[in-house]
Steps between C-alpha positions, in 0.01 A plus 500: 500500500307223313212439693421921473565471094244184548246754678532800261442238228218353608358828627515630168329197343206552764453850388503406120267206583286770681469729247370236235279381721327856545560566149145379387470707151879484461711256713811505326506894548467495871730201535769734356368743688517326797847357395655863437349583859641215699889547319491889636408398788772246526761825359384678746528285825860400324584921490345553835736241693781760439285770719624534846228513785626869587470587174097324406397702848632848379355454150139405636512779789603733234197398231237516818622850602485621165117381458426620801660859418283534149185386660558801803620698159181361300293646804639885442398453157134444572505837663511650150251451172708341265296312256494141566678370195793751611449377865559123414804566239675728803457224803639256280791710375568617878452158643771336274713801578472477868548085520873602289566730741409274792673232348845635436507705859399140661789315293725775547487459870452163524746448741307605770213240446558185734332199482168580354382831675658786311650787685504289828853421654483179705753450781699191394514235804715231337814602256430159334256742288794562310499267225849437300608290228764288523701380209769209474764686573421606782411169635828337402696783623375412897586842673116533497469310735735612762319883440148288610701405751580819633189607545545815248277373224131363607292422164286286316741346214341446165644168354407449119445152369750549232752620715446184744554263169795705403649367849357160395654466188866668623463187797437271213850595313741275382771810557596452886516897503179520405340238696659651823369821448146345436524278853602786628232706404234266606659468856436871549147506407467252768666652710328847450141317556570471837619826630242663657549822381380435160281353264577288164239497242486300176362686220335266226482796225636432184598785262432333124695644252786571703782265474795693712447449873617893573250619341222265645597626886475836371153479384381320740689747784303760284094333520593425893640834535789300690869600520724218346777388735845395264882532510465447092659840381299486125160419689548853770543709131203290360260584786642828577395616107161368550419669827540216783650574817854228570610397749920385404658299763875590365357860534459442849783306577708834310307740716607320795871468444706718703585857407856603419639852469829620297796510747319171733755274541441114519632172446492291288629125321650570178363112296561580124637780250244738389430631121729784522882436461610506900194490645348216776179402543358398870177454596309622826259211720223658326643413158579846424801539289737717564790611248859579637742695271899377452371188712560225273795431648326417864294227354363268829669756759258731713571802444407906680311657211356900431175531328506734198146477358217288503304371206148418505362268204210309428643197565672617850725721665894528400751686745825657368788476747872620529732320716525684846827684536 
């Protein structure tokens, strides 16, 4: 974002000023003192963005149990005469020890901090807790929002900024297919804004650096420690590699289709040849394609069909089928 590069810039040239100023003996020292100071600072508030809330709770928890174990540990050895140079060098090796150890066992399980209290489970209220990224396609797609409307999915939906002028731009086309698809887009946010079952978000973070929208949802999905809601088969690998939960409408809409079993029968329009010499190729209301063998000949008749096998893909469900009889 600009105005937060403006900020970091300016906060760095107030800690350079700073240091000149105290710098009586040797401004010019302290002002690049004071300049080296104010740029880690800015590193590290850049680093520390990525750092979920879960994850900043366990780490502190973890560093405060560990101190407090090597002081209790520090106390035992006061019990003995050790000499007190021996004393010190011990308490500091066993205190550095014992924050490691509290600070991997507290990242290790932090997924049983919650908001800021670790090791406390709070009772969620409200579902629209749950906090998912959405991504263009998704939004284009639509079936989104007949799920809302359902009542099955009750959340707080994250949308970014860039994903919102993605829309924007595909609305401002001068291909018709791609102007429709941005319309329709934009209809659906507004549409999801007023079901009352959820909440839409707009999420102003920018990710500098990063030029492919994919991989901008992802990390921010990651620092919100959100699940990202897509139909986009390349972006559910994506986030899957890096660790965040997805949430794929066409995975839904597969689970959902009906189950068929070798030897069900069913019916079925035979509309176009298949890839196979003889075969036909129909489709079920669903969408589901389903293959006939030595059917080519039956093209636009409805025909008694016996299925042989089913396929399941990535990119849907395929039924092999013999004709009946």
């Amino acid at each position: 974002m600009f105005s937060l590069t403006i900020i970091r810039i300016l906060f760095v040239v107030l800690l350079t000023g700073v240091g000149y100023l105290l710098g009586e003996k040797n401004p010019w020292m302290f002002a690049l003192g004071g300049f080296l100071i104010g740029s880690a600072l800015v590193v590290f508030e850049i680093m520390a963005r990525r750092v979920s809330l879960k994850g900043l709770s366990a780490a502190v928890f973890g560093i405060v149990l560990g101190l407090i174990v090597a002081k209790l540990f520090g106390g035992l050895l006061s019990l003995f005469n050790i000499p007190q140079e021996i004393d010190y060098n011990l308490r500091v090796l066993f205190t550095l020890i014992f924050i490691y150890i509290g600070l991997t066992l507290g990242l290790k399980g932090k997924e049983e901090f919650h908001l800021i209290i670790p090791y406390v489970r709070f009772r969620r209220q409200e579902l629209k807790e749950e906090a998912i990224v959405v991504d263009t396609s998704s939004i284009i797609d639509g079936r989104i929002l007949d799920i809302v409307r359902t009542g099955f999915l009750e959340a707080r939906f994250i949308l970014p900024r860039f994903v919102l002028n993605e829309l924007h731009a595909l609305a401002d086309s001068t291909e018709h297919l791609k102007r429709q698809k941005g319309k329709r887009g934009i209809e659906i946010l507004h549409a999801l804004k007023k079901e009352p079952n959820i909440e839409v978000v707009i999420n102003e973070q920018e990710f500098e650096g990063f030029s492919d929208v994919d991989t901008k949802i992802v990390n921010l999905a990651k620092m919100l420690d959100a699940k990202v809601l897509t139909t986009d088969y390349n972006l559910n690998r994506i986030a899957q590699l890096e660790g965040v939960k997805v949430l794929n409408v066409n995975d839904l809409a597969n689970a959902l289709k009906p189950i068929f079993i070798p030897g069900e029968k069913l019916s079925i329009k035979v509309i176009k040849e298949g890839k196979e010499p003889n075969q036909g190729v129909g489709y079920l209301e669903d969408g589901t394609m389903v293959v006939v063998e030595n059917a080519r000949w039956l093209i636009g008749k409805i025909v008694d069909v016996e299925v042989t096998s089913v396929l399941q893909s990535p990119s849907g469900r395929i039924i092999f089928t013999k004709l009946a009889g």
